[in-house]
Each structure stands twice: as C-alpha cells, then as structure tokens.
N, C-alpha and C positions, 0 to 999 in steps of 0.2 A: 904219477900215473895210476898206482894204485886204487885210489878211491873214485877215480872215473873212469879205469875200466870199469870196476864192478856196477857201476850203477848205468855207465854207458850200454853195456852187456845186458844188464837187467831190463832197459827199454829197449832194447833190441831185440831182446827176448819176446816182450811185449807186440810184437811188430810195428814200433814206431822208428822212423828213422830220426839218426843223430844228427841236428840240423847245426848251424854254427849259434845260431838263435838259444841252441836250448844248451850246447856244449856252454856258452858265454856265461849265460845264468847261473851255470850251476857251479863255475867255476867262480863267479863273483860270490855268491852261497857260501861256498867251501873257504872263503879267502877273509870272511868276517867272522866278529865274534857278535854283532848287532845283529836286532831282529829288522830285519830292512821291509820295505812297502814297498808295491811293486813301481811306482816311482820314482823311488831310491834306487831299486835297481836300472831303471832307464837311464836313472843321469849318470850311473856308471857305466852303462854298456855303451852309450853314446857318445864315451870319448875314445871307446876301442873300436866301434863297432857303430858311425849312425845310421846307417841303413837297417836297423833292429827298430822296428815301430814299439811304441807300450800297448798298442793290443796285439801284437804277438808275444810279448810280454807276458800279459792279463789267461790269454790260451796256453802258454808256455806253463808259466805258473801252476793253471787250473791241470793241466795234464799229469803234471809235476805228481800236484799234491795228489791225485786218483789213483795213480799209483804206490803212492807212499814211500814217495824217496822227498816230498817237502813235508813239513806239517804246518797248516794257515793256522794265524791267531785272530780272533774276529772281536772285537773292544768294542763296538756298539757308536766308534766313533765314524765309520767309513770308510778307517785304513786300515787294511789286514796286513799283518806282517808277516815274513815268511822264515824257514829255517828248516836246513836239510835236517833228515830225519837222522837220529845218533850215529845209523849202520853205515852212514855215508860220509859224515862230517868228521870224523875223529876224534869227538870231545866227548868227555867221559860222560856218563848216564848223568840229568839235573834234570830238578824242578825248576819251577818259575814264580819268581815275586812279582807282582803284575800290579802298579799303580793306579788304582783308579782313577786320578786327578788328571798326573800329566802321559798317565800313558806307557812309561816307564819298564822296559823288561828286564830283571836283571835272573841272570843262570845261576840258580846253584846247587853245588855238587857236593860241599864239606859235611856229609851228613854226620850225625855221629852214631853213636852204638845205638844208640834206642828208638833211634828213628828207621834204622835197618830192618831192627826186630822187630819192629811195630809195623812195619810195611810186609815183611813176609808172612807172620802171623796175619794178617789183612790178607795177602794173596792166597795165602792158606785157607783159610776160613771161607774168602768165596771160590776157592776151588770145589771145596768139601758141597758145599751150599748148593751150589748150581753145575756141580757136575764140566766145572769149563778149564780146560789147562791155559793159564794166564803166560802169557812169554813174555810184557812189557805193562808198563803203566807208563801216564801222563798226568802228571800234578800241577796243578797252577794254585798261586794263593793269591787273591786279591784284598788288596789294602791301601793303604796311603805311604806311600814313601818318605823317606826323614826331609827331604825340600820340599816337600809340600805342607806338610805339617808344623813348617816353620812360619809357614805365608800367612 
C-alpha cells in the first residue's frame, strides 16, 4: 500500500480523482520491471478489468506523466513506452541503454566509482554555471545492442 498511497495522495492532491482505470495502470507500472506501451498495458488491464478502453489508457497515461509520477520514452518508432517515475516504483536510481535497432530498454543501476563522481562533478558544475539546484537526472545511451549487432 505504500507506494500507492503516496502517489494515490499526490493525485489527489492534484484534484484528480482515483479512478479504478488509473488505480489499474499504475499498479500494472509498479508490478513490471519492462518499459510497456500503452497497448501492453491494455492487454493487461483487459484481463482484470475489460471495461478499461485504450484511450482512457492513452489520457490515463498522458495525465500520469503531467504530473510526474510516469516518465514517456518516445523512439521515433510510434510506441512510447512508459515507466513510473523512481519516487513511486521502488527501484533504485538507473539510466537507460536504449537500442536503436530493435528498440530494446534495458535499466541500469551497477554504476561504479567514477561514474558517480563524474556525474556529481557534472551536477556541480552546472549548478555553479546556471545558478539551478539540480534534485534528479535522466540518462539515456543509445546504441546497438549485442543481438542486433550479431544480425
């Protein structure tokens, strides 16, 4: 219950009300370690729940992410994929290796020392620079994945 009161509360907060539509999503969100499209999510919610259309989905989604409890990834292919944001999923702070080929997301979190220091020193520098107190980053790498690179 944890992780959806707080984010339950948070849209509440918002003055939107907690419908079963958006409880559904975000509990299928919370229950993956996949970046799902919002069609992935319909064929899940459709076996709990099929009275849940995929454009209340597509607005579910869009609301989601406005307020910043989803974050959309947009690949230039026509399926954005979704995924709660750190403060609500439970999984620890990661980038993303994002395959240009097949599309491919995978999480990761194993950073090591130097990638630490090199990223705070980075947030430091543009704190200094522009005067902005940074609270979070989002990293994406794009490249080819080792199955692709085989083809």
């Amino acid at each position: 219950m944890g992780h959806c009161h707080k984010w339950g509360q948070k849209f509440i907060d918002f003055g939107f009300r907690l419908t079963a539509a958006r409880e559904c999503i975000f509990e299928i969100l919370l229950k993956t370690d996949a970046h799902l499209s919002a069609e992935d999510i319909y064929m899940a919610i459709h076996k709990i729940n099929p009275a849940i259309g995929l454009t209340t989905i597509y607005r579910t989604l869009e609301l989601l992410e406005q307020n910043g409890i989803v974050r959309k990834f947009e690949f230039g292919h026509g399926r954005a994929k979704y995924e709660l944001n750190e403060e609500y999923e439970g999984k620890k702070h990661h980038h993303h290796l994002i395959c240009e080929k097949c599309h491919k997301i995978v999480d990761y979190s194993e950073f090591v020392k130097e990638e630490k220091e090199y990223i705070k020193k980075a947030e430091n520098g543009l704190e200094k620079k522009y005067g902005f107190s940074i609270k979070d980053h989002l990293i994406d790498f794009y490249g080819i994945c080792p199955d692709c690179k085989k083809e």
